[in-house]
FISE-186116 format. One record per residue (C-alpha): residue in three letters; x, y, z. Coordinates in steps of 0.1 Angstrom, whole numbers, plus 2048, in hexadecimal, padded with zeros to 3 digits. Layout:
<pts>
+-----+-----+-----+-----+
: res :  xx :  yy :  zz :
+-----+-----+-----+-----+
: ALA :   X :   Y :   Z :
...
+-----+-----+-----+-----+
</pts>
This chain:
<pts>
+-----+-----+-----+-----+
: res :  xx :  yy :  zz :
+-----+-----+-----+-----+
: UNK : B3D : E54 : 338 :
: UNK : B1A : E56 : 341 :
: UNK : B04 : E74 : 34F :
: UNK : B07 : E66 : 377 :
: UNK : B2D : E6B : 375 :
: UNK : B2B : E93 : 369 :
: UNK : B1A : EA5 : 388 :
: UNK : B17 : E9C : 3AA :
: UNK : AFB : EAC : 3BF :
: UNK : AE0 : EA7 : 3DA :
: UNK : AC4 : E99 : 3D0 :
: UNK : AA8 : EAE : 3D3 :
: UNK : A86 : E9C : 3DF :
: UNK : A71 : EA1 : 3C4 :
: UNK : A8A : E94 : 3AA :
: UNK : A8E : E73 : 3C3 :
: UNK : A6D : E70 : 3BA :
: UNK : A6D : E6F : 395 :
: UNK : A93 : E62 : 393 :
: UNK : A99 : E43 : 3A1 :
: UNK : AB8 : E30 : 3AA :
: UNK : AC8 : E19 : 396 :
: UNK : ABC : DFA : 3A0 :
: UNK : A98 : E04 : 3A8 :
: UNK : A9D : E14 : 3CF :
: UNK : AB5 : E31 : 3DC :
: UNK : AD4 : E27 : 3E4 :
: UNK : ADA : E2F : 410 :
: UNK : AED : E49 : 41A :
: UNK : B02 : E4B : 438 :
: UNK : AF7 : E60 : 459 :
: UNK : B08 : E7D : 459 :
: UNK : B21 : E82 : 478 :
: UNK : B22 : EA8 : 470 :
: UNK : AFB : EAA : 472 :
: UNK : AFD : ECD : 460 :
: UNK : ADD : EC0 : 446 :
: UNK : AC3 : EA6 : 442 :
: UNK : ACE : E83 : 430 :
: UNK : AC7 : E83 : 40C :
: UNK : AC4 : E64 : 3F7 :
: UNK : AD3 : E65 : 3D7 :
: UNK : AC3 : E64 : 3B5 :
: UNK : ACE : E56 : 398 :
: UNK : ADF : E78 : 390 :
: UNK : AEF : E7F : 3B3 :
: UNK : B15 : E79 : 3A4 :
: UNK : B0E : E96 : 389 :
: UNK : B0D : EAE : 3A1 :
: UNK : B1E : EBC : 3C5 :
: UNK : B25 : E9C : 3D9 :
: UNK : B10 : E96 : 3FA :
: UNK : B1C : E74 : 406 :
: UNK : B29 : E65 : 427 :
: UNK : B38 : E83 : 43F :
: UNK : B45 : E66 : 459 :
: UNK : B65 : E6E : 446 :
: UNK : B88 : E68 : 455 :
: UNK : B9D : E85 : 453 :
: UNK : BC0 : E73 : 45C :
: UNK : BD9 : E85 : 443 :
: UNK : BDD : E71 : 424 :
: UNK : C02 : E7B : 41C :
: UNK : C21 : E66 : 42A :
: UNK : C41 : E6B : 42F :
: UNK : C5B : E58 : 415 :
: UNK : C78 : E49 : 427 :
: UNK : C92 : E3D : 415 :
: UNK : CA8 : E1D : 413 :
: UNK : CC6 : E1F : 427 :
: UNK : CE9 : E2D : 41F :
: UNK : D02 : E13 : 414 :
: UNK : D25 : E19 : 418 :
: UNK : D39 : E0F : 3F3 :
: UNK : D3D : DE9 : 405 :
: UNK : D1B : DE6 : 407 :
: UNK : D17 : DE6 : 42C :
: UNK : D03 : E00 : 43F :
: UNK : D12 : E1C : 44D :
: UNK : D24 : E1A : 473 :
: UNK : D0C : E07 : 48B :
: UNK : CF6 : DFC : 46E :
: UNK : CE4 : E19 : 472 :
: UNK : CCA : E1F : 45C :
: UNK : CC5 : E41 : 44A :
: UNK : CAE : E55 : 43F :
: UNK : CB9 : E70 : 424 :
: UNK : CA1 : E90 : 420 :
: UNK : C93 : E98 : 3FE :
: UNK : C8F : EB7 : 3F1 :
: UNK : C6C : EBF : 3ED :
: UNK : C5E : EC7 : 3D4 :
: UNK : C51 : EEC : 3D0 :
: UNK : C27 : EEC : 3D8 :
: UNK : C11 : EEC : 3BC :
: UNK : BF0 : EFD : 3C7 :
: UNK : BCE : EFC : 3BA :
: UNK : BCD : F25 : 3B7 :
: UNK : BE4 : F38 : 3A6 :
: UNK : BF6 : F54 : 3B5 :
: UNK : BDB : F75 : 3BF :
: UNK : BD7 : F8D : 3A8 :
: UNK : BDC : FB1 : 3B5 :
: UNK : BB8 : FBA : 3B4 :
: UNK : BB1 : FA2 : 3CF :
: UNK : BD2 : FA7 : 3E7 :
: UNK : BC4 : FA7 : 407 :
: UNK : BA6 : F99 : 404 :
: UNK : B9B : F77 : 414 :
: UNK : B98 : F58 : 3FE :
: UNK : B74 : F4C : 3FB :
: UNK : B6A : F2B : 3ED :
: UNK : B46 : F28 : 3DF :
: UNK : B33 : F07 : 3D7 :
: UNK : B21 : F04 : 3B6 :
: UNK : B03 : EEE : 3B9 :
: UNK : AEB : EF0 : 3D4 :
: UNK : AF9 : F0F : 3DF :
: UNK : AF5 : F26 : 3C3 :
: UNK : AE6 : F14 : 3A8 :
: UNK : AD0 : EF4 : 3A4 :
: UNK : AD4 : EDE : 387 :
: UNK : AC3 : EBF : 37B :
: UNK : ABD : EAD : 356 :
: UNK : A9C : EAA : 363 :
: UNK : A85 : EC8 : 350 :
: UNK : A84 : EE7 : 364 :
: UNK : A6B : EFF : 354 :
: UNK : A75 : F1C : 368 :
: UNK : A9C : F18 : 362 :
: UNK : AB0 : F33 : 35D :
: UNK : ACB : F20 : 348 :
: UNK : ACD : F04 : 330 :
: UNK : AF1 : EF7 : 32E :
: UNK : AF7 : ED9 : 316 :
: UNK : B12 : EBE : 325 :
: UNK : B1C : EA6 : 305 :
: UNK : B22 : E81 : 319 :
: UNK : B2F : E67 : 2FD :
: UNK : B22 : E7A : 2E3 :
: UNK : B00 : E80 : 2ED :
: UNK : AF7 : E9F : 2F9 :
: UNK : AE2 : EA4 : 317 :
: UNK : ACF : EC4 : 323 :
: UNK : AD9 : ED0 : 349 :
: UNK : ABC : EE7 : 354 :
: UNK : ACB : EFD : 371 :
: UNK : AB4 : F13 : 387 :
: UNK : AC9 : F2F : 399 :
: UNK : AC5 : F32 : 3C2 :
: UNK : AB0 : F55 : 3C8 :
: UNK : AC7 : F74 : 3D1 :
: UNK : AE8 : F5F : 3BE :
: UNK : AED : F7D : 3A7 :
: UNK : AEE : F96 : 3C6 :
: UNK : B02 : F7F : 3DA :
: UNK : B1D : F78 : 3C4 :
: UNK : B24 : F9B : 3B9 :
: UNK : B28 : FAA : 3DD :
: UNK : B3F : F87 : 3E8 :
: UNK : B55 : F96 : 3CA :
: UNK : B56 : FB5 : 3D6 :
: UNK : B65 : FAB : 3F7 :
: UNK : B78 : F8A : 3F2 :
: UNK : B8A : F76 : 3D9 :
: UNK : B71 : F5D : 3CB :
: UNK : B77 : F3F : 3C1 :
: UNK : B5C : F23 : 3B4 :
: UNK : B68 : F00 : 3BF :
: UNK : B4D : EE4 : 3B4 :
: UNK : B50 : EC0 : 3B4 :
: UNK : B3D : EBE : 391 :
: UNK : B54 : EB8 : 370 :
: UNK : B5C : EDB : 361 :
: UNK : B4C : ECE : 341 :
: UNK : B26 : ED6 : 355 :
: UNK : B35 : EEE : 36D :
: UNK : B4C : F05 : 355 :
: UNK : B2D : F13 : 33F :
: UNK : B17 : F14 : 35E :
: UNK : B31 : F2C : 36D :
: UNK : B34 : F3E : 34E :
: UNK : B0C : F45 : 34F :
: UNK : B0E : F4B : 374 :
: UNK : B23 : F62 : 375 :
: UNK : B22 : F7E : 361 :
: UNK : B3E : F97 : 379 :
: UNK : B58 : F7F : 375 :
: UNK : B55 : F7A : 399 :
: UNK : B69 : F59 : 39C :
: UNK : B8D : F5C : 398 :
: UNK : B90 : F39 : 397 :
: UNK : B7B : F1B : 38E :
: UNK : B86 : EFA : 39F :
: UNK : B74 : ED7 : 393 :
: UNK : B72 : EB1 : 3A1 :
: UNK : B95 : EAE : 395 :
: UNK : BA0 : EC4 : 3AA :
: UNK : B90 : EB1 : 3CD :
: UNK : B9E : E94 : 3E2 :
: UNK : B87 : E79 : 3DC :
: UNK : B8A : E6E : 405 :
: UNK : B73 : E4E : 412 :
: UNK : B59 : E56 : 3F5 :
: UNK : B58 : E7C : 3F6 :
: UNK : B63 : E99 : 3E1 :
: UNK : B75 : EAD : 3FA :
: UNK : B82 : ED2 : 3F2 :
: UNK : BA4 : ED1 : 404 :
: UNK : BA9 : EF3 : 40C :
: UNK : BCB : EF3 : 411 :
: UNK : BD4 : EE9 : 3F4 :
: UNK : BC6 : F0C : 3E7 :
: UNK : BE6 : F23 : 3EB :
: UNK : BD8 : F39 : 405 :
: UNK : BDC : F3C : 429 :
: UNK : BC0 : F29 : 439 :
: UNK : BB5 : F44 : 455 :
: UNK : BAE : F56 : 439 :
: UNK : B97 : F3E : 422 :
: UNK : B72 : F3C : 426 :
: UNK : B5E : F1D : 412 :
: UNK : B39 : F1C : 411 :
: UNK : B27 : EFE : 405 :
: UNK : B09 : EEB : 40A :
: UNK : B1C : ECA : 410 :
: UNK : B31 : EC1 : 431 :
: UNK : B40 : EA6 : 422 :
: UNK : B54 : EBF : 40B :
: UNK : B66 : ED4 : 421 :
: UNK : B6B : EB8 : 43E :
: UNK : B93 : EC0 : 440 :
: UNK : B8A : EE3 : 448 :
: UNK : B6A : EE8 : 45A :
: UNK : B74 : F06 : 470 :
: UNK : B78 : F15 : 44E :
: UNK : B52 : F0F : 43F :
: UNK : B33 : F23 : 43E :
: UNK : B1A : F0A : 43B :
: UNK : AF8 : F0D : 427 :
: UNK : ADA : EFB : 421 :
: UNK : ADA : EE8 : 3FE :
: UNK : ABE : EFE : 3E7 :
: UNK : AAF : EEF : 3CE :
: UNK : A8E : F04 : 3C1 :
: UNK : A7F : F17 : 3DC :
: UNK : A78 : F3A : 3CF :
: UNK : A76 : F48 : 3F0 :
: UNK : A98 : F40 : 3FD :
: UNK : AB0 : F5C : 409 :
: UNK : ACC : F4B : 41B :
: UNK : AE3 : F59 : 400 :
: UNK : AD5 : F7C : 40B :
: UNK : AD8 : F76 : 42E :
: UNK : AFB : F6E : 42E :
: UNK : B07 : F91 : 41C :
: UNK : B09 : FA1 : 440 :
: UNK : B1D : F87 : 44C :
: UNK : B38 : F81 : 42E :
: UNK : B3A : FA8 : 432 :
: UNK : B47 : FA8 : 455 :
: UNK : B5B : F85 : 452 :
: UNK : B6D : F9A : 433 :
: UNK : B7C : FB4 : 44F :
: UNK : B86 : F9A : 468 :
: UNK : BAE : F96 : 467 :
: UNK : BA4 : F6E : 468 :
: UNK : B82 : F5B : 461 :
: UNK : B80 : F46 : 47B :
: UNK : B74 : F56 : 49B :
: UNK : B54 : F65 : 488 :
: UNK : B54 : F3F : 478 :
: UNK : B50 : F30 : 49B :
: UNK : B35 : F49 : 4A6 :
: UNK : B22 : F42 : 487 :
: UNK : B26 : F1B : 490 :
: UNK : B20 : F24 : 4B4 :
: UNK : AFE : F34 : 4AC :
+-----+-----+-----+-----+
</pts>
């Protein structure tokens, strides 16, 4: 496995500078059709971080329905009139991503949180001012992941504890992600961590299918830089802008007010739409 495969991210402009894409140009990304953030090329790390790829996704349901060969009478004709038959299955019982909600959190709405871009910033790029260095081992070498973390993260993260049930949901492999958590967050904040594995790889994205969660979806909130990942539920997303080192930044900040008043809503969509609406 090499180091392209572990993270996926947006590529930040400065490192499209210095990084390259295989091949000697930046591969062309597709116009996005949600037109929630500026097209980003990607570098020669964009699949080691959050994906950022085509958003003209088709979200036609990927499940079918099995039907089943017809009923045969002992003969081995079919049944009066030829008829055929179709037998229901049992199903089987649902397997969700989440596991049932612990009692400190009955209540509470389900809020999805993005790793990078949105609260952190990683590269294998030097970073003099990072606040972590995480070592990844890929086929036995170890590389250094320098991650920077987005201004007011700390604050943010403990008060979105406070008020919801948090989960962290990142398209990265859990072998970067896991021990960035782990220094990120220090409150135990996350109830659950959910990696790539965990997406539906739909038309070249990493989408977080929310229903697949365990929780009642007018009660889940996901916020993530990236349209592409929550393009099955879009009424249900908080959209940010993707961070990658400006100091100054309070969108993280900003947004306590409005996770505080979205937390006593009975649903989250009607403050959703006015947020979208605005």
């Amino acid at each position: 496995m090499d180091a392209p495969s572990i993270i996926t991210q947006v590529t930040s402009p400065k490192e499209e500078e210095s990084c390259p894409a295989p091949g000697g140009g930046p591969d062309k990304a597709s116009q996005s059709s949600i037109n929630l953030k500026k097209q980003r090329s990607r570098s020669i790390f964009s699949s080691l971080f959050c994906c950022f790829r085509n958003y003209n996704v088709d979200t036609t349901a990927i499940h079918s329905t099995t039907v089943l060969p017809p009923v045969v009478e002992e003969n081995g004709g079919f049944q009066k009139g030829d008829q055929r038959q179709v037998i229901p299955i049992p199903s089987p019982s649902a397997k969700y991503l989440l596991p049932e909600v612990k009692v400190p959190d009955y209540g509470k709405k389900c809020m999805v949180i993005d790793l990078d871009e949105t609260l952190v910033h990683s590269s294998f790029k030097p970073i003099n001012n990072a606040d972590f260095i995480v070592p990844v081992e890929i086929d036995g070498t170890v590389h250094q992941v320098y991650v920077l973390k987005r201004p007011h993260v700390d604050e943010f993260l403990q008060r979105m504890g406070q008020l919801f049930e948090c989960v962290l949901f990142t398209a990265s492999l859990a072998k970067y992600a896991d021990p960035v958590a782990d220094l990120l967050d220090r409150w135990g904040v996350f109830r659950a961590r959910l990696f790539r594995e965990s997406c539906v790889f739909h038309r070249g994205n990493y989408v977080k299918d929310l229903s697949q969660l365990g929780r009642e979806l007018s009660k889940v909130v996901i916020i993530d830089n990236s349209p592409a990942s929550y393009i099955f539920h879009p009424e249900n997303a908080v959209p940010v802008q993707s961070w990658f080192d400006d100091m100054n930044d309070t969108e993280l900040l900003d947004l306590i007010p409005f996770f505080e008043g979205l937390s006593r809503e009975e649903e989250v969509y009607n403050m959703l739409q006015k947020l979208c609406h605005r």
